[in-house]
Every structure is written in C-alpha cells, then in structure tokens.
N, C-alpha and C positions, 0 to 999 in steps of 0.2 A: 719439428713442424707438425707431425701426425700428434702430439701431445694435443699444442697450439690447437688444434681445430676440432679435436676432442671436447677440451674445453669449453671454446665458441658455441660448440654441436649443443652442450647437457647446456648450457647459459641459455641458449635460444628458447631449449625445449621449454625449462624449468620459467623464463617469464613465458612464452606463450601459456602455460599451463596455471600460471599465476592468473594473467589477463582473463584466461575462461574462470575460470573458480571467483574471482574477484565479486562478482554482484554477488553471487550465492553465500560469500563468507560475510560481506558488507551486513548482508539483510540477515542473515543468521546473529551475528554480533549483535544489532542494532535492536535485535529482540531480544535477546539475553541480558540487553542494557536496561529494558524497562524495568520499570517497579513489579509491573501486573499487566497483563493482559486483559482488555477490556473482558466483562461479565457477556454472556449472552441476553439481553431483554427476557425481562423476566413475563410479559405480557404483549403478544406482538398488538400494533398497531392496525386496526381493522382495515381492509380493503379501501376503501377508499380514504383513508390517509397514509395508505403506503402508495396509491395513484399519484395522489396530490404532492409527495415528495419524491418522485417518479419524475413527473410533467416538471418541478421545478430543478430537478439535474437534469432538464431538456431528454428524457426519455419517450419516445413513442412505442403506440400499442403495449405489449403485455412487457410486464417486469421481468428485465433479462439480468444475470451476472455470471461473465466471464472470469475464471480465476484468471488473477495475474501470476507471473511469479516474476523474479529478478532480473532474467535476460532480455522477456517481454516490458518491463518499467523501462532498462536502460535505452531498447531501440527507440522507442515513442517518447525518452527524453530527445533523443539524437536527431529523430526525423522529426520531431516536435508533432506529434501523433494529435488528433482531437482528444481530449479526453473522452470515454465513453461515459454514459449515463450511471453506468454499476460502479464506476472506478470511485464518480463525483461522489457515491451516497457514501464507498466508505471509505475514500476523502474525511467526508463531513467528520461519521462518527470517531475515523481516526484523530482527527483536530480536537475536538469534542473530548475522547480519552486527554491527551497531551495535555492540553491546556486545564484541564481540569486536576490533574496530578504534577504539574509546573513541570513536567518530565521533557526532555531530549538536551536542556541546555544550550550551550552556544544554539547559534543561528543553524551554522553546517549539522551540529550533531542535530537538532530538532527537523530537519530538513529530510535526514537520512533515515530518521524514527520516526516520521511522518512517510514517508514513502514502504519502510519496512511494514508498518503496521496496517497499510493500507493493501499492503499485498496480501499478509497474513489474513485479514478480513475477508477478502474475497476467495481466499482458497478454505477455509472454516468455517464461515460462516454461512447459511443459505440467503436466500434472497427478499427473504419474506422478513429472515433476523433483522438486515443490513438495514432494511428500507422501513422498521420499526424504530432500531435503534439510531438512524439518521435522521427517523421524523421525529423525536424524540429529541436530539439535537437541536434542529432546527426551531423545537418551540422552548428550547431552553435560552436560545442564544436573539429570540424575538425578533429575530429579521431575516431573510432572505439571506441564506449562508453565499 
C-alpha cells in the first residue's frame, strides 16, 4: 500500500511539474524549430511611421511594448485577453518572418511558431525595432494587416 501511493505521490508531482514547464518547453522547441530568427531592421522607420503603425495595431498615446513570455501567451489564450497594441506589431512582423521562409508547417506547428516567435520579439527586440520592422511589413504586404 505505502509503495502504491508512493508511486501515485512522484506521478502527481512529475505531471504537475510537466504541466508548469509545458509552455516554456513548447516555445523553447518551437524556436529551435525555425530556420532563423528574424534580422533586426537594419534602418528603423522614422517617428511618424512607427505612430502610424502604432494607431493601426489600435495603440494610443506613446509606443508601448510589454515583453510577453509563455505563461503570460497561454493565460490571454484562456481568458481570451484583448490583444495588446505591442503583441499585434509583433504579431505582424512575426507573420511577415513565417510566411516569407514558408516555415512552421502544418497549420498547429505554424500556429505554435507563430506564437513562439511573437513572444521572442517582444522580449529582444525594442520597441522602436518592432514598430519599424512591422511598418515595414505592413507596406510589404499593401493592406491593412
């Protein structure tokens, strides 16, 4: 019996401990999987086109970017969070990588490399990069992303 619940005891630990680790191994993989990681702008876009792709991820006042990381993606899938204005630019420029190197594959994998790389963005890159290299997007792909 004291074996039996031994056992139980380390299975409990060993998935809870799976469960926590889970987004951080997800998103860790999921970058390892890319080709490349997108370049920094090699020229940022001047103030007022880093405004103007600001105001069209519904951003007010001054250019803001929150780093995401793993746990903070999964809760705001759960609760179904707003998207914030910093997430949407590098959103964009994440789409923008993907689609331009045909990288993620299936639907779920492009999904999950599309969320990983979007997080990655926002904890690397500054905010002045993002809302260059999203306005730079945005005029590559000629319409309102």
């Amino acid at each position: 019996m004291r074996l039996l619940l031994r056992g139980l005891a380390v299975t409990v630990v060993l998935a809870l401990t799976l469960c926590l680790l889970a987004p951080w191994l997800a998103y860790e993989i999921a970058l390892a999987r890319l080709p490349a990681l997108p370049a920094r702008p090699q020229a940022l876009a001047t103030a007022q086109q880093q405004d103007e792709v600001w105001r069209k991820a519904g951003g007010e006042g001054p250019l803001v970017l929150e780093p995401l990381n793993p746990y903070g993606f999964v809760v705001a899938l759960v609760t179904r969070d707003r998207v914030r204005p910093g997430e949407e630019l590098a959103y964009w420029v994440a789409r923008d990588h993907l689609t331009a190197r045909r990288a993620g594959g299936s639907m779920l994998g492009w999904q999950v490399s599309n969320a990983a790389l979007t997080i990655w963005l926002t904890r690397h890159w500054s905010r002045e990069e993002l809302a260059s290299a999203a306005h730079a997007a945005v005029a590559r792909s000629g319409q309102r992303p």
